[in-house]
C-alpha positions as CSV (number, residue, x, y, z in Angstrom):
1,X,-39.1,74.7,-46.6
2,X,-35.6,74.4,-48.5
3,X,-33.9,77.8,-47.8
4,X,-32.4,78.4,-51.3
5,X,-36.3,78.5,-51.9
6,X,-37.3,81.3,-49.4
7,X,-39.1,84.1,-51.2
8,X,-38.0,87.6,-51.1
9,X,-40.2,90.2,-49.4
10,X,-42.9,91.0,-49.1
11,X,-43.8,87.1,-49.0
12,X,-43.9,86.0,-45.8
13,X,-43.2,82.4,-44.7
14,X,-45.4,80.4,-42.2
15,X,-44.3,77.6,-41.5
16,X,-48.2,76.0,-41.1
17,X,-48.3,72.5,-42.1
18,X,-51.6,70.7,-42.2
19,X,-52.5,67.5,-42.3
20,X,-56.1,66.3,-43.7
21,X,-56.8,62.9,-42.8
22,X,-59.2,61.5,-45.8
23,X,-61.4,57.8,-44.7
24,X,-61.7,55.3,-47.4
25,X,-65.3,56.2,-47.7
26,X,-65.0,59.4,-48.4
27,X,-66.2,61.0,-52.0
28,X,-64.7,63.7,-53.9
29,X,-67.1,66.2,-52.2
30,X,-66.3,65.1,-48.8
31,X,-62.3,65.4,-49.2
32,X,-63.6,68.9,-50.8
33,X,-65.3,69.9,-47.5
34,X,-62.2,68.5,-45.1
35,X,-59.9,70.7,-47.5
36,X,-62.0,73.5,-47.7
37,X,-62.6,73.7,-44.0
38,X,-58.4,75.0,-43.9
39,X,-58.7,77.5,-46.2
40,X,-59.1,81.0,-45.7
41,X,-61.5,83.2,-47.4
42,X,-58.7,86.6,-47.0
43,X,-57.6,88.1,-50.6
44,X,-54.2,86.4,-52.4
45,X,-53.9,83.1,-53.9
46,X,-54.0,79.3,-54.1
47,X,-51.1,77.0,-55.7
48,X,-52.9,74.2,-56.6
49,X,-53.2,70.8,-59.0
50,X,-55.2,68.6,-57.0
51,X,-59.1,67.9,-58.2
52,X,-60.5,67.5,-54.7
53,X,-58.2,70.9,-54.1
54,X,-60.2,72.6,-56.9
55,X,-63.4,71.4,-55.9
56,X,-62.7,72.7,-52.5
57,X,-62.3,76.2,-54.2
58,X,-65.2,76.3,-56.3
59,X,-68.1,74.9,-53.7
60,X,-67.0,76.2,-50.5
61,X,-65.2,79.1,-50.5
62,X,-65.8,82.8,-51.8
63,X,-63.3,82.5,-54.2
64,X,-61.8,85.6,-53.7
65,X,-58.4,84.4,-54.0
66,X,-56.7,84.1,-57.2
67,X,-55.8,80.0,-58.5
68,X,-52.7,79.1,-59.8
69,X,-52.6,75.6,-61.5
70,X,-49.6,73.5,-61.8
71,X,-49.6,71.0,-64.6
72,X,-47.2,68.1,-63.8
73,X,-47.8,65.7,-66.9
74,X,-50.8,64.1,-69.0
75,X,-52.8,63.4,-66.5
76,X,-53.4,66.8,-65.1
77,X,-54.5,68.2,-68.6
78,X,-58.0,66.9,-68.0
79,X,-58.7,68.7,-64.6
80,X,-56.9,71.9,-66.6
81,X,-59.3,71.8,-69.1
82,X,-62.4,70.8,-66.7
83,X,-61.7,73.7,-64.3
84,X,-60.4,76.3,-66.6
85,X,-63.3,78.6,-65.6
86,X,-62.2,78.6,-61.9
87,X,-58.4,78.5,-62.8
88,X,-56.5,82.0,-63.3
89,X,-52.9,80.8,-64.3
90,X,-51.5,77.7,-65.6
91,X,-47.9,76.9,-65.2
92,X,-46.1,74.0,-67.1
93,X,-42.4,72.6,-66.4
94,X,-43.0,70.6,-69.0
95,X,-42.4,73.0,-73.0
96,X,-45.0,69.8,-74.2
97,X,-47.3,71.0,-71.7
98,X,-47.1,74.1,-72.1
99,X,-47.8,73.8,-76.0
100,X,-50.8,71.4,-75.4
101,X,-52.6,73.3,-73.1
102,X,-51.9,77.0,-75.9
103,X,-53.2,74.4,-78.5
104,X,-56.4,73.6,-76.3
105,X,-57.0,76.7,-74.7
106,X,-55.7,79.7,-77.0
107,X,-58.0,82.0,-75.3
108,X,-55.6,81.7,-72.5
109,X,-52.3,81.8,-73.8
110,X,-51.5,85.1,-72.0
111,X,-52.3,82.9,-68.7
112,X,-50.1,79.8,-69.4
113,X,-46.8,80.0,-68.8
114,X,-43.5,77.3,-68.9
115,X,-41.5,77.5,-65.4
116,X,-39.3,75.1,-65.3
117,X,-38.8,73.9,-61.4
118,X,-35.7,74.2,-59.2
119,X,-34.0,71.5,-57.7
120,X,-31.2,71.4,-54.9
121,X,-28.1,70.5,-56.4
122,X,-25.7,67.8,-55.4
123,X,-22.3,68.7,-53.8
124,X,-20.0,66.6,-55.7
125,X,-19.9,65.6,-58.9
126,X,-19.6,62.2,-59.4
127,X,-15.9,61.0,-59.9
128,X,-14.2,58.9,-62.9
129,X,-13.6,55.3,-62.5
130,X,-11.4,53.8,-65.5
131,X,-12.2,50.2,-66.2
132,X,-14.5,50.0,-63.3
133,X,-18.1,48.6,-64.2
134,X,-20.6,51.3,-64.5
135,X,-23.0,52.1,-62.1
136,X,-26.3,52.2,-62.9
137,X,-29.0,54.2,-60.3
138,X,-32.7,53.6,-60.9
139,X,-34.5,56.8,-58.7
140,X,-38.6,56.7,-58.8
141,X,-41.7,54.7,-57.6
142,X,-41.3,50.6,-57.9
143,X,-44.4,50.6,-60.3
144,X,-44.4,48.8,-63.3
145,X,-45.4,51.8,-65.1
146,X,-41.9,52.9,-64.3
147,X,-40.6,50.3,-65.9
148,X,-38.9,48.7,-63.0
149,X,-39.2,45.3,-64.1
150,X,-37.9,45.9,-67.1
151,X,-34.4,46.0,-65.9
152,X,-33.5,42.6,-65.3
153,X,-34.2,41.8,-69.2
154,X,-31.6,44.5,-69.6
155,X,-29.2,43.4,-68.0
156,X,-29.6,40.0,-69.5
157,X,-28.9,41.7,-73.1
158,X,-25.7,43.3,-71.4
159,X,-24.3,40.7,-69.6
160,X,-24.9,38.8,-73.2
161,X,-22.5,41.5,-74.1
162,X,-19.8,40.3,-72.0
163,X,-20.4,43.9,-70.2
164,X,-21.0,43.9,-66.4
165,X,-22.9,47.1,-64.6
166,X,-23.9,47.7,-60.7
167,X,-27.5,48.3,-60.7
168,X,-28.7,50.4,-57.4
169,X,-32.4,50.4,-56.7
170,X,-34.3,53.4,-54.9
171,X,-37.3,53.7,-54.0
172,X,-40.3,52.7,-52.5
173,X,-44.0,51.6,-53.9
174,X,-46.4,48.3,-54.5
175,X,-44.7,45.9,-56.1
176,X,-41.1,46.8,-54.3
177,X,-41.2,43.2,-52.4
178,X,-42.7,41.4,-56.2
179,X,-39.2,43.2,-57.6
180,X,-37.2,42.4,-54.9
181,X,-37.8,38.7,-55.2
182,X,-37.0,38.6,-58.7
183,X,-33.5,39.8,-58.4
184,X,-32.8,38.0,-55.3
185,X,-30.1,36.0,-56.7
186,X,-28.8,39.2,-59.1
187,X,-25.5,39.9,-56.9
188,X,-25.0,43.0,-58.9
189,X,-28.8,44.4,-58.4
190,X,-28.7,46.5,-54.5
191,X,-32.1,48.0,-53.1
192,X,-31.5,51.1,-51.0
193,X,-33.8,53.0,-48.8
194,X,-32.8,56.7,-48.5
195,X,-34.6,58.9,-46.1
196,X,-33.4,62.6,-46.4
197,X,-32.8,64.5,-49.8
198,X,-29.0,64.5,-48.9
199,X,-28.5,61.1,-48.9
200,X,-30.4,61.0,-52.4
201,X,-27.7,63.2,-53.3
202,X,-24.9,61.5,-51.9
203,X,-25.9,58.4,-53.5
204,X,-26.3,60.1,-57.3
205,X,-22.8,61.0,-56.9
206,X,-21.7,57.3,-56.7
207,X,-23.5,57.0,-60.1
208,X,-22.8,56.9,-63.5
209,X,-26.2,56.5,-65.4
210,X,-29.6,57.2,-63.9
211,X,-32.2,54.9,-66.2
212,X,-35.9,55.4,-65.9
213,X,-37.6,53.1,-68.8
214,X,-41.0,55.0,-67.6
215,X,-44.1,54.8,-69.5
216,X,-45.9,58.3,-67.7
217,X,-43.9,61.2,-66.4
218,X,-43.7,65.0,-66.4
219,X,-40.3,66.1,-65.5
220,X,-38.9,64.0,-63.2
221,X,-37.0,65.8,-60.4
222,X,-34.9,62.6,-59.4
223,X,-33.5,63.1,-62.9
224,X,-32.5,66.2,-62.6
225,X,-31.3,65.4,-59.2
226,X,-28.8,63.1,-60.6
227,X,-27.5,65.1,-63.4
228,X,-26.6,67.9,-60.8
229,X,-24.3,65.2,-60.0
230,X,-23.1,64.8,-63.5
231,X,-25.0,61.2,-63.9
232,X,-26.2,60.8,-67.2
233,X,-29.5,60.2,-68.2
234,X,-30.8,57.0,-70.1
235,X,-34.5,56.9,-70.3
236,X,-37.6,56.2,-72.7
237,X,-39.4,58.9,-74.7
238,X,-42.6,59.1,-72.4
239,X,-43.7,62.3,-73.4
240,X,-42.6,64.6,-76.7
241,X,-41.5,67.6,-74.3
242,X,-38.4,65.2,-73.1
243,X,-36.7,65.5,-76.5
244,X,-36.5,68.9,-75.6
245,X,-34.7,68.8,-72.4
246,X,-32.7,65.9,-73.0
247,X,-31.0,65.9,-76.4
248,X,-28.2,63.9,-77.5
249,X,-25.4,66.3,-75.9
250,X,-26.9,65.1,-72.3
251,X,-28.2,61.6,-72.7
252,X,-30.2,58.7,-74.7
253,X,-33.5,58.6,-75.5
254,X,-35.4,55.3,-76.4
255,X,-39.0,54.2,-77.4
256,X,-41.3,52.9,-74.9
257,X,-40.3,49.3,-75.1
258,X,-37.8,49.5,-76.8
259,X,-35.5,47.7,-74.3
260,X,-32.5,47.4,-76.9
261,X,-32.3,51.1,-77.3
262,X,-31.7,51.2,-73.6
263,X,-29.4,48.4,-73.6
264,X,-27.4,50.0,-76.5
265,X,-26.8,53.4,-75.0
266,X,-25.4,51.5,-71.8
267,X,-23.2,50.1,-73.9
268,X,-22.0,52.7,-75.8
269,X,-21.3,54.4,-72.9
270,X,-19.5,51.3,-71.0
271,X,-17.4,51.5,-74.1
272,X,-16.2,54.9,-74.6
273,X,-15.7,56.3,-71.5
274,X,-14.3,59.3,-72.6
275,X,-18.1,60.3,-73.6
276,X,-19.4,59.2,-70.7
277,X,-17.4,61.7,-69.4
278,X,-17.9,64.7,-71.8
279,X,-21.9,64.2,-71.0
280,X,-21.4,63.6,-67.5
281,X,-19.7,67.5,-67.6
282,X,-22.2,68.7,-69.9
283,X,-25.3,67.1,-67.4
284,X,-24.2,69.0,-64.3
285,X,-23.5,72.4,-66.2
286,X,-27.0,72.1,-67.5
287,X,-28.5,71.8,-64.0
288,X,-26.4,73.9,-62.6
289,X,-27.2,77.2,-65.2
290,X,-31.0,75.6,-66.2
291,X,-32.4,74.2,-62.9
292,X,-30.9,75.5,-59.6
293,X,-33.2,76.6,-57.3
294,X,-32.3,79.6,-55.6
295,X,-32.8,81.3,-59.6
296,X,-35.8,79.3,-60.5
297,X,-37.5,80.3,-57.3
298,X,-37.1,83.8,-58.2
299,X,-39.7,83.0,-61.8
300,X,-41.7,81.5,-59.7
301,X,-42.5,84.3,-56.8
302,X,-41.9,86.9,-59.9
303,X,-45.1,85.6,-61.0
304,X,-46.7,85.0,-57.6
305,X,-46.2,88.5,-56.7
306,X,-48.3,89.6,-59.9
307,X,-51.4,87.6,-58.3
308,X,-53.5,90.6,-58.1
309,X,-53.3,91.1,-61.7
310,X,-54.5,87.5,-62.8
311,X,-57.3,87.5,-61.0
312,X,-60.3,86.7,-62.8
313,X,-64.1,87.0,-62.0
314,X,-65.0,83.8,-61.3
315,X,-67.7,82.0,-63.0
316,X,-70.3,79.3,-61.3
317,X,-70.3,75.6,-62.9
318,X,-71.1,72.9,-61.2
319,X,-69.1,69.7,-62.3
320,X,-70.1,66.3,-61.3
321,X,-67.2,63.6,-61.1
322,X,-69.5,61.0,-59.8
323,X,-72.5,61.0,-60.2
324,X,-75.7,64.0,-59.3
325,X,-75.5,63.0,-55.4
326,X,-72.6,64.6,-55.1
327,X,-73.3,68.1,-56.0
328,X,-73.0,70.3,-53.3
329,X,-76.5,71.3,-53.1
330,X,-78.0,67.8,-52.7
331,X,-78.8,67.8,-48.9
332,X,-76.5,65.1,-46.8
333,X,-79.7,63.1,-45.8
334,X,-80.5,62.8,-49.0
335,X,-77.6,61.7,-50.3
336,X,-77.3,59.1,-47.2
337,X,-81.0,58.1,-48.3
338,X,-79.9,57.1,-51.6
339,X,-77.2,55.3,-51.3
340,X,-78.6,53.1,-48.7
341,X,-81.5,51.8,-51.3
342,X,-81.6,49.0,-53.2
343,X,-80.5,49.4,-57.1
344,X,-83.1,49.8,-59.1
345,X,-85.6,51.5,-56.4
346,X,-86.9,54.5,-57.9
347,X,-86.6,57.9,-56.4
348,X,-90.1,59.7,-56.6
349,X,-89.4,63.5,-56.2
């Protein structure tokens, strides 16, 4: 555990890592079981997000503890709104979050709340290099979703702009090799692997611009990571909360696909430098009074302490994610049974 992120007592840090080893066969109610099997049915609370995690909760424990829900991005609303009967507190780092899940549950408004997460800062800030080409850091999963392959075709529009940039990769995920070969002969595209948080660090204060043309995402941390260093951000608009975080004082903002946009704010900034380093300033003073994590903590464990308070009596539902055989009351043998017939061999009960 990061020691800036040690809470206060009467919290009491274990340090108890588990690891739950999950087969490819296994169903949502069988990772529920393996994760519910660590739990412990003694009063205080769960920090959860997970499905399985919730499941785990609802079928096989006493549920005498009391559930707080983190809600990343868009794709943890539906297991909000699924399992608000079993969920206590919702928390949001996200304001777009936090407003869709008021508009969709206003009975629980009192229950939501917008914590924005703390990050370790960087211990530099990155340094001024006059008439240098800028460098460029992209920080997340190789997925297409994060728009990795869309930075080739922008460097093409750049390079058609007579401007030359250093473009470091990092990061690891599926298509990492597929990306790899397609800059191969790129001499200004370099692919790092990083293994410790510092050296994540380290590397954003080398930076200049961190890009992320991503298509899904919450609030990334590795951007935040790289404006402690005073990197500035140029991303796409892939949620309506961002425009909120990052306004034009602290970076660009582009439409999903909308690789000119992109291209254009590199620019801009390759051209006036003297901006680049006004937002560069105003980036790391923004994580540094916003987003450092020895004061976000404190929110946090403010609201952890108060877990007594949210608790709610619990209600039973049973929620099926695939299919009646696995409900928790359907006997294993049963189940077993089942699935080893035939389709379309009736069950006679």
């Amino acid at each position: 555990m990061d020691e800036d992120a040690v809470p206060p007592q009467p919290f009491q840090v274990i340090p108890d890592e588990r690891i739950i080893q999950f087969g490819p066969s296994d169903s949502f109610n069988d990772k529920a079981k393996k994760i519910a099997a660590e739990l412990s049915d003694a009063p205080g609370a769960f920090i959860t997000n997970f499905l399985e995690e919730l499941m785990a909760i609802q079928y096989f424990t006493s549920k005498p503890k009391t559930v707080f829900f983190v809600c990343h991005d868009e794709g943890y609303v539906p297991t909000a709104i699924q399992y608000e009967f079993l969920i206590d507190v919702f928390i949001t780092h996200n304001p777009y979050f936090y407003d869709e899940l008021i508009r969709l549950m206003p009975n629980r408004k009192k229950t939501i709340f917008y914590l924005p997460y703390g990050i370790k800062r960087a211990d530099t800030i990155r340094m001024h290099k006059p008439g240098s080409p800028l460098n460029i850091l992209f920080l997340a999963r190789i997925h297409k979703l994060k728009g990795i392959f869309e930075l080739p075709e922008i460097d093409e529009k750049l390079r058609q702009a007579d401007i030359t940039v250093n473009w470091t990769i990092v990061g690891d995920g599926s298509e990492k090799e597929v990306f790899r070969e397609m800059v191969k002969f790129r001499e200004n595209f370099t692919m790092l692997t990083l293994n410790t948080q510092d050296d994540v660090l380290q590397e954003c204060a080398k930076e200049d611009i961190f890009i992320l043309p991503s298509y899904k995402d919450g609030l990334p941390v590795a951007m935040l990571e790289s404006m402690s260093a005073g990197v500035v951000p140029v991303m796409y608009r892939f949620n309506e909360g961002i425009d909120r975080i990052i306004t034009p004082e602290y970076g660009y903002l582009a439409d999903p696909g909308d690789l000119t946009g992109l291209a254009d704010a590199i620019m801009t900034l390759d051209r006036d430098r003297a901006l680049l380093e006004k937002m560069s300033l105003a980036c790391f003073t923004k994580v540094k009074e916003e987003y450092d994590v020895k004061e976000r903590a404190k929110s946090y464990y403010e609201l952890f302490y108060q877990y007594e308070k949210y608790k709610r009596k619990k209600r039973i539902k049973f929620v099926s994610h695939s299919g009646w055989l696995d409900l928790p009351f359907v006997p294993s043998f049963f189940r077993k049974m089942a699935r080893r017939m035939k389709p379309g061999t009736k069950l006679t009960m």
